[in-house]
C-alpha positions, 0 to 999 in steps of 0.5 A, a space after each residue: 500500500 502507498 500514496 504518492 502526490 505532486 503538489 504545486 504551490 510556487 514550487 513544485 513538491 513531490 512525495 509519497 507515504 510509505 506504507 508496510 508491515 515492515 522495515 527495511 533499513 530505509 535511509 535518506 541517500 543521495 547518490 551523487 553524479 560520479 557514482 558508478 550505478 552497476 547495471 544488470 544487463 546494460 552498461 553502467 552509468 558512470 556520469 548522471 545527474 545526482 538525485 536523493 530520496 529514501 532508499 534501501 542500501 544493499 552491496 552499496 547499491 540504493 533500492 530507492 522507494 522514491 527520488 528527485 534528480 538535481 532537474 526536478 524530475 521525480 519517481 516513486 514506485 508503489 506496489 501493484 500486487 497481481 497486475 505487475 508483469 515483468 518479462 524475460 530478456 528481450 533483443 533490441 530493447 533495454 532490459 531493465 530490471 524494476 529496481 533498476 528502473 528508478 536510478 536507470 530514469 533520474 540518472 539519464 532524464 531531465 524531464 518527464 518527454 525524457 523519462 516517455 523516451 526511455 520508457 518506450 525502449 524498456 523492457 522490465 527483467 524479471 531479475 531479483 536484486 538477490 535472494 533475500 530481496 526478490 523484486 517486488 510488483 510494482 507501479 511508477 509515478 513520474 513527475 517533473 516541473 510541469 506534469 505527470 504520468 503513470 508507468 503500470 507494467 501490465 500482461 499486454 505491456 508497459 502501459 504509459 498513461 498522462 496523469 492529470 491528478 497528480 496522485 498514485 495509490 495501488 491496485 487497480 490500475 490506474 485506468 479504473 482509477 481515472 474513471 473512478 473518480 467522475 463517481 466523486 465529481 459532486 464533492 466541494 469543500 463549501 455546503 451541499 446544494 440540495 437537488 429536491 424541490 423546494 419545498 422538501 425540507 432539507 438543511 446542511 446541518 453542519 459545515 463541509 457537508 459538500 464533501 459527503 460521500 468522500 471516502 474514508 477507509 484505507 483502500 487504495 481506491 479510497 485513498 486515490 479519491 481522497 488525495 486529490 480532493 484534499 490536495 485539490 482544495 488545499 491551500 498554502 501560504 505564500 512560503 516554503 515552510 506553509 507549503 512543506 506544512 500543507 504538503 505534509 497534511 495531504 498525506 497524512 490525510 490518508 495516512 495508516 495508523 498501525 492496527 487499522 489494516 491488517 496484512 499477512 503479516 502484521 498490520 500495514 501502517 505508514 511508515 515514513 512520510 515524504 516531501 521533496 522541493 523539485 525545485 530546490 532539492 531539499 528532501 523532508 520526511 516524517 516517520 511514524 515516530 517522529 511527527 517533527 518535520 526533518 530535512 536533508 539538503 542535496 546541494 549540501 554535499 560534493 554532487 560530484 563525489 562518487 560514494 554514497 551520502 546515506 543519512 540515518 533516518 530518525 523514528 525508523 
């Protein structure tokens, strides 16, 4: 389960919830444009764009959940259990393998007609990282300074699709989710407006009787509907710490509390919670733990170095 937005207020902000049963050791890295990304069945990338984001580091390499490259162009991966399709090798196509396919997009593309072009020629290997991380089914949002689109890896192939909502959850793919949401196109953050005659006797009782109706429970079909009218009806002021603020209080509009949703393993809840400046390449987070909003600054590290930065992520 997750929830990844894009939300435009002055700035460009991208972000997502991370919800699992679990951890995995996730850490604030940045890779910087001289580090060696090893590729499994093409040639490495030795000279990129830097980019920073939340990250599993495994044999030194970043299995990133989501990263924004020193342009501005931003990736998240979601889970997409029972619709994820990965493939065997394929001549004449760049085989890529679904973990790959986050540092493969940001270390080459400045923008999001960039990411289109790349994605045309891929084909998602089914190659696990090792045995103890076997790849995971999953989906992609990819955001740059202007607008979105959706990647689903799906039975009859890589589907492409332009986002205009600027939101991602998980299953079912994302065309039953744009179709879905002219099902909510009557909500409104101001009163219900009766459609009876006027003589039948009805009153809105209460403020934000508009949104009746809005979904409120934890599934991703719900989450998807309730991002966007929170992000859509959100409002900032004019600065960067009202924007991180408001960004912060659409994802936890539909974040998971530990114990509502229970897995096969547990009980899923949001982990950690992300914001980055796509402008300014500056990374927030909040953990479960750690409600108080911290902030890892790309440009404050040598982008032409070529190891690792890895930050301890505090509340995980």
């Amino acid at each position: 389960m997750c929830t990844a937005i894009c939300y435009r207020s002055g700035a460009s902000y991208f972000g997502r919830n991370l919800d699992l049963d679990r951890g995995y050791g996730e850490r604030v890295v940045i890779t910087p444009r001289n580090y060696e990304i090893k590729m499994r069945c093409t040639k490495p990338l030795k000279s990129h764009y830097a980019m920073i984001g939340m990250a599993t580091v495994a044999d030194d390499y970043p299995l990133y959940y989501e990263a924004t490259n020193e342009k501005g162009l931003s990736v998240a991966g979601l889970n997409f259990p029972e619709n994820a399709v990965y493939l065997g090798f394929a001549e004449e196509k760049d085989n890529i393998t679904p973990f790959e396919l986050i540092p493969w997009i940001l270390a080459q593309c400045a923008c999001v007609d960039e990411a289109k072009a790349l994605l045309a020629k891929i084909n998602l290997i089914n190659i696990d990282f090792n045995e103890q991380l076997p790849l995971s089914p999953l989906h992609w949002m990819i955001s740059d300074k202007k607008y979105s689109i959706i990647a689903e890896p799906l039975k009859d192939g890589l589907k492409i699709y332009d986002n205009l909502f600027e939101v991602l959850t998980n299953n079912p793919p994302f065309e039953y989710h744009y179709a879905n949401v002219s099902n909510y196109m009557g909500l409104s953050a101001g009163l219900s407006i009766s459609q009876f005659r006027e003589r039948i006797p009805v009153k809105n009782y209460s403020l934000g009787m508009g949104a009746l109706g809005l979904p409120g429970d934890y599934s991703s079909a719900s989450r998807f509907i309730k991002a966007l009218f929170v992000k859509e009806n959100a409002m900032s002021g004019d600065n960067e710490k009202s924007n991180v603020n408001q960004f912060f209080h659409i994802l936890n509009s539909v974040a998971m509390p530990k114990g509502c949703v229970r897995s096969a393993e547990g009980f899923e809840y949001t982990r950690y919670s992300s914001c980055c400046n796509m402008d300014m390449g500056i990374y927030y987070y909040t953990t479960y733990d750690e409600f108080e909003i911290k902030a890892v600054h790309m440009y404050d590290v040598d982008l032409n170095q070529s190891n690792l930065h890895i930050f301890t992520v505090k509340g995980l």
